[in-house]
C-alpha positions as CSV (number, residue, x, y, z in Angstrom):
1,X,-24.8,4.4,-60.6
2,X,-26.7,1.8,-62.3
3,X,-26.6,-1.9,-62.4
4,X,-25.8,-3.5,-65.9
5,X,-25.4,-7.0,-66.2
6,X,-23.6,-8.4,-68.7
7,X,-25.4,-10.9,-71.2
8,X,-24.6,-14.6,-70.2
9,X,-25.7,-17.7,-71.7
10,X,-25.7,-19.8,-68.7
11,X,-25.2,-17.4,-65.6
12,X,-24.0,-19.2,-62.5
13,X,-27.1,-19.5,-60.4
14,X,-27.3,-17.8,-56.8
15,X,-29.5,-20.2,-54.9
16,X,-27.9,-23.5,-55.5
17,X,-29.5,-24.3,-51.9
18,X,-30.5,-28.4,-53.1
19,X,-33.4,-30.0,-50.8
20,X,-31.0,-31.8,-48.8
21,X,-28.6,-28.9,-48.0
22,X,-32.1,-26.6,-46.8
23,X,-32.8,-29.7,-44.4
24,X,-29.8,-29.3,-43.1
25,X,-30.0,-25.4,-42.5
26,X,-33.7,-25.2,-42.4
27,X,-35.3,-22.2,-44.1
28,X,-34.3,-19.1,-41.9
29,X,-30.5,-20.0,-42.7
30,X,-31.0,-21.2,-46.3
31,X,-32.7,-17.1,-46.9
32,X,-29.7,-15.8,-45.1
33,X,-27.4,-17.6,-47.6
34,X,-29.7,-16.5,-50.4
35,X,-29.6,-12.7,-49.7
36,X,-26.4,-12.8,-48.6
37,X,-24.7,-14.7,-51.6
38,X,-27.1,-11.8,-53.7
39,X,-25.3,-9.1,-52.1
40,X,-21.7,-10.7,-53.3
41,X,-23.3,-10.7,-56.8
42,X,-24.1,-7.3,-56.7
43,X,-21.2,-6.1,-55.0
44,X,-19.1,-7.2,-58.7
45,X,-22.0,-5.8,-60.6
46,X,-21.2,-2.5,-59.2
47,X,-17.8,-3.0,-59.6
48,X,-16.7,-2.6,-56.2
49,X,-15.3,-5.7,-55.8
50,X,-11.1,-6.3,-55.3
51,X,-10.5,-9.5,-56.9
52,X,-11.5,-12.0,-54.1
53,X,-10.7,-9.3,-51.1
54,X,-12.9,-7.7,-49.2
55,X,-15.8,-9.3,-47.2
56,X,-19.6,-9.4,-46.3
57,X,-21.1,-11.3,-43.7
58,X,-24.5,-11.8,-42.2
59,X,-25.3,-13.3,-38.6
60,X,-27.7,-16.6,-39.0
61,X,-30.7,-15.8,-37.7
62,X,-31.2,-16.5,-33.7
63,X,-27.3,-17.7,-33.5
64,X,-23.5,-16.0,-33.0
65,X,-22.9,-17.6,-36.4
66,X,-21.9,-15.9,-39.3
67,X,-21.2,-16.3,-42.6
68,X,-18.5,-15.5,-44.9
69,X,-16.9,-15.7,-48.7
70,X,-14.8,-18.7,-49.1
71,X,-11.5,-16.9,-49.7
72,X,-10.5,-17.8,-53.2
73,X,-13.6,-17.7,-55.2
74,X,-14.7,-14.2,-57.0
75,X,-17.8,-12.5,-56.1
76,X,-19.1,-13.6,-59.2
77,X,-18.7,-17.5,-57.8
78,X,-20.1,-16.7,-54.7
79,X,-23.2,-18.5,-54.2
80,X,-25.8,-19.5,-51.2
81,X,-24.3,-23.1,-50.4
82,X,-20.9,-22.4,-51.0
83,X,-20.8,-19.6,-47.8
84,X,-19.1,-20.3,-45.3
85,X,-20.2,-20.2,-41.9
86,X,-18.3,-19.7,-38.6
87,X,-18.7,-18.7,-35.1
88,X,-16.9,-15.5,-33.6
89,X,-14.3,-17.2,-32.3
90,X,-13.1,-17.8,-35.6
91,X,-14.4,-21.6,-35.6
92,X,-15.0,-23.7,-38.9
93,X,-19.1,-24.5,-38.2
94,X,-20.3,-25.4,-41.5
95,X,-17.2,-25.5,-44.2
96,X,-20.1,-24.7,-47.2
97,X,-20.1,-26.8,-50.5
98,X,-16.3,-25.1,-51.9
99,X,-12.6,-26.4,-51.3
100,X,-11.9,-22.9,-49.6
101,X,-11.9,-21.7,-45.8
102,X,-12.6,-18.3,-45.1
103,X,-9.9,-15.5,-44.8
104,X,-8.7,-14.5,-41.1
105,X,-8.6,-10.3,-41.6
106,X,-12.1,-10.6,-42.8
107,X,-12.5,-13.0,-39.4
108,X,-10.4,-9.9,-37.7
109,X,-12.5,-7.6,-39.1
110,X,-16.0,-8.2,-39.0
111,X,-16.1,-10.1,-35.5
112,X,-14.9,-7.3,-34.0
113,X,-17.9,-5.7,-35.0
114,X,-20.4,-8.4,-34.5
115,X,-19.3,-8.6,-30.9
116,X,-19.5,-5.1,-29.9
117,X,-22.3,-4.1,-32.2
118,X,-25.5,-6.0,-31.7
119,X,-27.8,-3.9,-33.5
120,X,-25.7,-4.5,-36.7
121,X,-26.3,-8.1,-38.1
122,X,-24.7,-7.5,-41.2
123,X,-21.5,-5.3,-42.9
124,X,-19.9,-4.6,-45.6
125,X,-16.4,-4.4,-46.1
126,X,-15.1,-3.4,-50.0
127,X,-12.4,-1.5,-51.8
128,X,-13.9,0.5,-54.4
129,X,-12.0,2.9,-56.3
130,X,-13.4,6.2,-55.2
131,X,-14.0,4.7,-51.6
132,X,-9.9,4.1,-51.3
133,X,-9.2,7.2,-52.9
134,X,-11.0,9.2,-50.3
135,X,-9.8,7.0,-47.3
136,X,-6.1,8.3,-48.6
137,X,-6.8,11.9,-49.3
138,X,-9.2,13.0,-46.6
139,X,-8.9,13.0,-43.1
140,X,-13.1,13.9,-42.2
141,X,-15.7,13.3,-44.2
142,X,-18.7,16.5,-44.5
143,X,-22.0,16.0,-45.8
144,X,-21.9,18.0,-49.0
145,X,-24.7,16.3,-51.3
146,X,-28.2,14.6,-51.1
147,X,-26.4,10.8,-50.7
148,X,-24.2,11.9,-47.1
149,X,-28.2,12.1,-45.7
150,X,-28.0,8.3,-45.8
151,X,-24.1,7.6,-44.2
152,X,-24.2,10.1,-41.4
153,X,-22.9,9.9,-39.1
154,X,-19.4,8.7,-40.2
155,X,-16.5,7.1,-38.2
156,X,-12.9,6.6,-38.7
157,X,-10.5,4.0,-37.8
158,X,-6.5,4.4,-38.4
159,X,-4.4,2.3,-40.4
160,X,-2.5,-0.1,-39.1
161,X,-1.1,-2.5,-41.4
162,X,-2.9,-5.8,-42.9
163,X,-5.4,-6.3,-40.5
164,X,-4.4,-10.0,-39.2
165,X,-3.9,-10.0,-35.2
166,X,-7.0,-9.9,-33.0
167,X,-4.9,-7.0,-30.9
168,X,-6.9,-4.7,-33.3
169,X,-10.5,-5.6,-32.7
170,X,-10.7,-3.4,-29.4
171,X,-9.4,-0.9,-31.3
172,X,-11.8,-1.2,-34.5
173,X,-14.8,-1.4,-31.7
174,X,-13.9,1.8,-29.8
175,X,-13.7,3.0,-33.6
176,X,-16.9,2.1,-34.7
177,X,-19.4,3.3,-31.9
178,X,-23.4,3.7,-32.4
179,X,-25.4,5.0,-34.3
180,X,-22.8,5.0,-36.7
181,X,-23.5,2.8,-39.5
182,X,-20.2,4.1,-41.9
183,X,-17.1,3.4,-41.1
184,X,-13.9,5.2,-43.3
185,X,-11.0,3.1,-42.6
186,X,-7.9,5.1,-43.6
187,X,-5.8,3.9,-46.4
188,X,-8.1,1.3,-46.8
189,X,-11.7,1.2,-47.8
190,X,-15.3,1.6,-46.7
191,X,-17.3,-0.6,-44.2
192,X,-21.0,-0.1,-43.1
193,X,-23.4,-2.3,-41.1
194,X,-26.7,-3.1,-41.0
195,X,-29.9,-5.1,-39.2
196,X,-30.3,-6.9,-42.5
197,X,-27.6,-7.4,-45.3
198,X,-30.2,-5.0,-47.7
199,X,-29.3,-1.9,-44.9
200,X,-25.9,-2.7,-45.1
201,X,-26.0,-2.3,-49.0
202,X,-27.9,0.3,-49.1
203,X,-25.8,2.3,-46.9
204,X,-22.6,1.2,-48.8
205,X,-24.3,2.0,-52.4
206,X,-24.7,5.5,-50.7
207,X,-21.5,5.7,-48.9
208,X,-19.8,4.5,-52.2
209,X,-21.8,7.3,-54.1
210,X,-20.1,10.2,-52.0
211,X,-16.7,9.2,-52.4
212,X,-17.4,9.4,-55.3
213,X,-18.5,12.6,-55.8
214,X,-15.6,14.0,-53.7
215,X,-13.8,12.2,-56.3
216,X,-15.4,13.9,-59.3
217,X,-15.6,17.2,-57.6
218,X,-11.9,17.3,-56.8
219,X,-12.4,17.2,-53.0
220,X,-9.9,14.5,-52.7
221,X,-7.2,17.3,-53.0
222,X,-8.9,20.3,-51.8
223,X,-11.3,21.2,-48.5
224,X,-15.0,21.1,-49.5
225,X,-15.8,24.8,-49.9
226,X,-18.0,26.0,-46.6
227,X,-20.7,26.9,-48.9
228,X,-21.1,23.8,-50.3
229,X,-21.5,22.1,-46.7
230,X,-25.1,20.9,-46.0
231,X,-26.2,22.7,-42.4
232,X,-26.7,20.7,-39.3
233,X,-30.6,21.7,-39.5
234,X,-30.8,20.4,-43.0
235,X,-29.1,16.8,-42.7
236,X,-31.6,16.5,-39.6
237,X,-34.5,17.6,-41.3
238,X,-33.7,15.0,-44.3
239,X,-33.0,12.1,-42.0
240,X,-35.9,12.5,-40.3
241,X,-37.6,12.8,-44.0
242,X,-35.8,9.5,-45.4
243,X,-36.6,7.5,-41.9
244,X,-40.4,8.4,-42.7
245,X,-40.2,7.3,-45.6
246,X,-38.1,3.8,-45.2
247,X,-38.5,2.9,-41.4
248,X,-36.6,0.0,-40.2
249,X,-37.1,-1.5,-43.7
250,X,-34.7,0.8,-44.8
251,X,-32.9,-0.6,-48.7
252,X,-35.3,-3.6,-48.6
253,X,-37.1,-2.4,-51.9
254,X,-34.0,-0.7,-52.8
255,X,-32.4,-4.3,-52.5
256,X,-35.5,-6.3,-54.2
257,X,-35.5,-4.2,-57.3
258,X,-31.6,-5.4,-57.8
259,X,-32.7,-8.7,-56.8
260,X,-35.3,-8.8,-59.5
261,X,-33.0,-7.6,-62.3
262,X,-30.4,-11.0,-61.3
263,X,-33.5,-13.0,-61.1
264,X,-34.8,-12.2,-64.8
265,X,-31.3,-11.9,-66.2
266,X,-31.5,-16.0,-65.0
267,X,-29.5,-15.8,-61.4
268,X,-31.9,-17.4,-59.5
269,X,-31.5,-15.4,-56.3
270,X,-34.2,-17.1,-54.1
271,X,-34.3,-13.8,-52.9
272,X,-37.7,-14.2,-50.8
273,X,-39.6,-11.6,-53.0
274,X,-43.2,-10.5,-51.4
């Protein structure tokens, strides 16, 4: 899949960070906001975006802070000042420059995973089509094509209604256990996690990418033929392979290519570019 943005004559700008606002945050925040508000945009370019549900979040750097969509604006309004940021007890720190608060099953969610997951400062949480087909039809996800090299392994949490009541997070930890960076939740949608937010997408573009190809293969209704299961020897060999290749940098020029594309279609991601 390829982004393709669609012409605009005056596309809402990413970084809308003013010189007050980046006093107030100071610089390692105000980049946060930048790449994280990015991510948002890119998530609807993909068209994985579900109206205004679904969430991303990335801790600030050096705090327990996170932030968060306002809960009422479309990806496509998400921007860098209009985040907003809260600690992971749930607590309003910085309300952003919108009218909205954040929603509480994305607070549920994703500080469930901050907590027990240090090594993961940001996630992804999205309801594409092919990712909620597969989280209804299959119960364990094998590594059949080049793309399941990238989301291995993958965990699986039950559904259990609308996820609102903190009763769940123990639960969604236990779930979610490293090195796993992919998480299926059933009857749901995908989530992955990252050091930075461009891990995180890169993980989700791949994650996304075989779902849908058990979509398109039909694997949805039927058991991926044996055959076509990569071996044990081969995923290790190719992980091994991709983590030469990538490091712990791993999306980061996957993520700056996007990033250039907003920037000269005129979104002004303030992505910090090298």
């Amino acid at each position: 899949m390829s982004l393709r943005l669609p012409w605009s004559r005056n596309p809402l700008k990413i970084n809308d960070i003013t010189s007050s606002l980046k006093k107030v945050w100071g610089t390692q925040e105000s980049e946060a906001r930048c790449k994280l508000a990015t991510a948002y945009r890119l998530t609807h370019f993909f068209g994985w975006d579900d109206l205004i549900y679904g969430h991303l979040t990335l801790k600030v750097p050096g705090t327990q802070h996170i932030l968060i969509n306002p809960f009422g604006l479309h990806y496509n309004e998400v921007t860098a000042s209009s985040l907003v940021k809260i600690d992971l007890a749930g607590n309003v720190i910085d309300k952003g420059t919108s009218n909205f608060s954040f929603q509480r099953t994305g607070y549920v969610i994703h500080s469930a995973i901050h907590e027990s997951r240090s090594d993961l400062n940001a996630l992804m949480h999205i309801h594409s089509r092919a990712g909620v087909g597969v989280a209804c039809s299959v119960d364990k996800m094998v590594p059949m094509c080049q793309h399941s090299v990238f989301i291995e392994p993958v965990s699986y949490h039950p559904f259990r209604g609308i996820v609102t009541q903190e009763s769940e997070k123990t639960e969604l930890a236990e779930n979610f256990l490293a090195p796993s960076k992919c998480l299926l939740m059933k009857n749901h949608g995908l989530l992955t996690g990252g050091a930075t937010i461009e891990e995180a997408f890169s993980r989700m573009y791949n994650f996304h990418t075989v779902c849908q190809a058990y979509v398109d293969a039909g694997y949805t209704h039927r058991p991926v033929p044996p055959e076509k299961i990569l071996s044990e020897d081969i995923i290790e060999m190719s992980v091994k392979a991709a983590a030469s290749m990538d490091g712990e940098h791993f999306g980061m020029m996957d993520f700056a290519a996007l990033a250039r594309q907003l920037d000269s279609a005129g979104y002004e991601t303030g992505y910090p570019h090298p």
